[in-house]
C-alpha positions in Angstrom: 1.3 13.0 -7.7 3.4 13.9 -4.8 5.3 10.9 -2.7 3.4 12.5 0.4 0.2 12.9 -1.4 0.6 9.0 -2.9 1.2 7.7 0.4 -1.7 10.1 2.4 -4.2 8.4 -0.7 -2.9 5.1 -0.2 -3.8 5.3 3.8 -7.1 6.7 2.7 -7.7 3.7 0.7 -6.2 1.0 3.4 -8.9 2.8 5.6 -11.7 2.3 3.4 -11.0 -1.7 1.7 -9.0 -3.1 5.1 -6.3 -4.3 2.6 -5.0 -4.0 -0.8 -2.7 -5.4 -2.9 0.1 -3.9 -4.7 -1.2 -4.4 -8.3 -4.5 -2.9 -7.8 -2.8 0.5 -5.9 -0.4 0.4 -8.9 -3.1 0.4 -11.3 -5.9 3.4 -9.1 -2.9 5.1 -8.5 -1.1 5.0 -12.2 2.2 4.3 -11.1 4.6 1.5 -11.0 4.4 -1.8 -8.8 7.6 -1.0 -7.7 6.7 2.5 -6.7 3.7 1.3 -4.9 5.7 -1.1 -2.6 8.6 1.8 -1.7 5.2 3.7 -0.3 4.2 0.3 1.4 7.7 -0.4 2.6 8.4 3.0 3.7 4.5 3.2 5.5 5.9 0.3 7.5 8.9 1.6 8.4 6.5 4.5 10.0 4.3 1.8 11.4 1.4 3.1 9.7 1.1 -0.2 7.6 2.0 -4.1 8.0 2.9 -5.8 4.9 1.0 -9.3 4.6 2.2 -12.2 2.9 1.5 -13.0 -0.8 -1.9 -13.9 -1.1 -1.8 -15.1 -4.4 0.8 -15.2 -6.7 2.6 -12.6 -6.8 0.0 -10.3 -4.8 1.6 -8.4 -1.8 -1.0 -7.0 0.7 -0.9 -4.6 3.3 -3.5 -3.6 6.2 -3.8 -0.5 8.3 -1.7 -0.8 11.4 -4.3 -1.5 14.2 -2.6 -0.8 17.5 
């Protein structure tokens, strides 16, 4: 899958759940976790997302940015 396409599906899925985590979009996406949190990282750089803190363990989430 396309970085644009990954990211688009990602949104789509922040839209539908209000928040994921990195492991489980590395794991409905098939890609790595490291992967996953360049998309997050670069969604926030855009604004589109904000990156939460861990919420347990080692578990990064992200929400839609509500303005």
């Amino acid at each position: 899958m396309e970085t644009h396409r990954r990211r688009q599906v990602i949104l789509t899925l922040l839209e539908e759940r209000g928040e994921v985590a990195v492991d489980e979009l590395a794991a409905d996406l098939d890609v790595s976790q490291n992967t996953i949190r360049n998309d997050l990282n670069a969604l926030a750089d855009e604004a589109l997302v904000r990156r939460g803190g861990r919420s347990s363990g080692r578990r990064i989430c992200a929400s839609p940015n509500v303005r």
